[in-house]
MARZADO-206048 format. One line per 10 residues: number of its first residue (from 1); for each residue x, y, z of C-alpha. Coordinates in nm, 4 decimals, m for minus. Example, Ala and Ser with C-alpha at 12.3 -4.5 7.8 and 13.67 -1.06 7.14 Angstrom:
2
1 = 1.2300 m0.4500 0.7800  1.3670 m0.1060 0.7140
//
This chain:
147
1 = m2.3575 m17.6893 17.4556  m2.1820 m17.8747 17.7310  m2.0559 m17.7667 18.0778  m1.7645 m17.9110 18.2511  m1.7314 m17.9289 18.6331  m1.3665 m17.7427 18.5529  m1.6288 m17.4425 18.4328  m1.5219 m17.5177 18.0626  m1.7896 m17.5020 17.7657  m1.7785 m17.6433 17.5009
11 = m2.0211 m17.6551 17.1392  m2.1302 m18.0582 17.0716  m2.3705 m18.2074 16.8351  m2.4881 m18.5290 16.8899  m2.6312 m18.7991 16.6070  m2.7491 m19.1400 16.5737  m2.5347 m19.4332 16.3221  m2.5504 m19.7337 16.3144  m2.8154 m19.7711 16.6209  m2.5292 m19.5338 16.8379
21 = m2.5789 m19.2087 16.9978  m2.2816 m19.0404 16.8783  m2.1042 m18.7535 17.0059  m1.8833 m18.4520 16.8298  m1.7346 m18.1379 17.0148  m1.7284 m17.8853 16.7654  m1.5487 m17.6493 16.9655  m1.5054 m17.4071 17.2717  m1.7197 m17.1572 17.3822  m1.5936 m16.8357 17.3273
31 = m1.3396 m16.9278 17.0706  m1.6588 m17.0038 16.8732  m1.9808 m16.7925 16.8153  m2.2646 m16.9582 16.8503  m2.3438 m16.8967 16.4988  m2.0632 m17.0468 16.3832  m2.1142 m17.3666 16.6213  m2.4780 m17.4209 16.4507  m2.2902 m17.4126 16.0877  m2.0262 m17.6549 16.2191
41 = m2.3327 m17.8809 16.3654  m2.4969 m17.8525 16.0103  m2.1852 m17.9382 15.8393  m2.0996 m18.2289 16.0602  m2.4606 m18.3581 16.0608  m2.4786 m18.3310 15.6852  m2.1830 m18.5457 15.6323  m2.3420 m18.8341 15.9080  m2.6759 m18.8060 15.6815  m2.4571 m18.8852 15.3704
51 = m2.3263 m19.2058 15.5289  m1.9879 m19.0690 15.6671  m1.8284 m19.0903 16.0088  m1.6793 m18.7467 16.1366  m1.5574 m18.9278 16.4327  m1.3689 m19.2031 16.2114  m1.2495 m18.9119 15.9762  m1.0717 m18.6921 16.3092  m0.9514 m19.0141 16.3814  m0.8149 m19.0848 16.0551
61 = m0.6807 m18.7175 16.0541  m0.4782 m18.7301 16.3420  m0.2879 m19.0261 16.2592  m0.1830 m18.8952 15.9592  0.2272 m18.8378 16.0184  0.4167 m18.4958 16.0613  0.6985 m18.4140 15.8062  1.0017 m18.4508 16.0651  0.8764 m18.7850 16.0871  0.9094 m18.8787 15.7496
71 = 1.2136 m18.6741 15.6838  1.3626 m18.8927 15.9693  1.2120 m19.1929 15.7642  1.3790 m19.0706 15.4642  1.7415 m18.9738 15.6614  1.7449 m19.3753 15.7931  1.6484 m19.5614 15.5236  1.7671 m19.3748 15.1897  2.0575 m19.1055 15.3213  2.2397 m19.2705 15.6222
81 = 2.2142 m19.6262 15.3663  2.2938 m19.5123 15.0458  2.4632 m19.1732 15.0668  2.8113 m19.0645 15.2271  2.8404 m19.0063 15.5685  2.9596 m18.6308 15.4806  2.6265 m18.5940 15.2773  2.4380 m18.7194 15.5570  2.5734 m18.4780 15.7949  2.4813 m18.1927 15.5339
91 = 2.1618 m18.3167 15.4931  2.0902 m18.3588 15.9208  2.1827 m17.9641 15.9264  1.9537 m17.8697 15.6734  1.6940 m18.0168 15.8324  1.8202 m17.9227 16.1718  1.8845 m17.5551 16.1305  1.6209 m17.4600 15.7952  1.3700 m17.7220 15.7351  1.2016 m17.9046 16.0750
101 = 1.1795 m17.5356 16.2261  0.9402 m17.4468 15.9144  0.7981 m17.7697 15.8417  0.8872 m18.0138 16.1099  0.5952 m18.0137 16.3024  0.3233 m17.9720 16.0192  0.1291 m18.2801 15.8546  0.1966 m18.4135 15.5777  m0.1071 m18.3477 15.4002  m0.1250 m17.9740 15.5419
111 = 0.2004 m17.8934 15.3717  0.1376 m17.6448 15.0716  0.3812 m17.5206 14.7647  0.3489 m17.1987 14.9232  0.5176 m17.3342 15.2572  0.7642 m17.4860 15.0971  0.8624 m17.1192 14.8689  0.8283 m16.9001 15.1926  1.1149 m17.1711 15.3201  1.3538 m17.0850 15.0052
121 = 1.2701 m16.7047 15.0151  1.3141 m16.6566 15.3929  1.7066 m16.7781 15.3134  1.7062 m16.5433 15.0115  2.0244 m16.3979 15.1814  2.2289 m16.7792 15.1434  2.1064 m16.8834 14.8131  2.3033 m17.1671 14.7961  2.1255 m17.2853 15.1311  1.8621 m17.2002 15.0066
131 = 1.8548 m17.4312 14.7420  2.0639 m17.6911 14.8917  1.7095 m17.7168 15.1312  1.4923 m17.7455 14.8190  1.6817 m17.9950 14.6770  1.6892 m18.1956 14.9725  1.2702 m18.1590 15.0574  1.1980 m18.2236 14.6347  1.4067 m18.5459 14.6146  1.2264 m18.8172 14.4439
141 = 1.3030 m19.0475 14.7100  1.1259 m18.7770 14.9615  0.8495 m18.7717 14.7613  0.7784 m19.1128 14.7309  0.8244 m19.0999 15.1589  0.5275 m18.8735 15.1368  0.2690 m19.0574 15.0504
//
């Protein structure tokens, strides 16, 4: 465990790569058990001892983008160039009003089916809405964003 001059605590394990001390917080004290801090330390140390980097892989993790960002992607490059400025402006309220409030701020990768089917039942009461939203997240050209 570390202490902070601020009075914060936090759960850290610390390993050797490469010929580096390395460093991982595992998490704050009091949000985790100290049980569940040594699992977390096992876990993490397991994965150095097998040659990976859990460092590199938060890194990696974080940079991975947020679906508003590549539904804006999408909107620039496919919708706003190819599609009719009406359908544009559809397509900017759907993701406006239904879509980024649900899924905006979520990563990519975190985004399940299930997510995406609370979306269309939540607007069970404007079907057509509903579906206009579904349409819009499972367009091929979306999906091909996505990856």
């Amino acid at each position: 465990m570390a202490a902070f001059p601020s009075g914060k605590k936090v759960y850290v394990a610390q390993y050797r790569q490469n010929g580096r001390s390395r460093r991982i917080t595992l998490g704050e004290h009091g949000r985790l058990t100290p049980k569940e801090a040594r699992k977390a330390a096992k876990k993490a140390l397991g994965a150095v001892e097998y040659g990976k980097d859990p460092i590199e892989e938060r890194k990696a993790a974080r940079g991975v983008r947020t679906f508003k960002e590549v539904a804006d992607e999408f909107m620039r490059l496919h919708v706003e160039a190819k599609r009719k400025s009406r359908t544009a402006d559809a397509y900017h309220a759907l993701n406006r009003l239904y879509i980024f409030p649900a899924l905006g701020a979520k990563r990519v990768l975190d985004i399940r089916r299930a997510d995406v089917a609370r979306l269309h039942a939540k607007l069970a009461d404007s079907p057509g809405t509903a579906n206009r939203c579904l349409a819009l997240i499972s367009s091929p050209k979306f999906s091909l964003s996505l990856t």
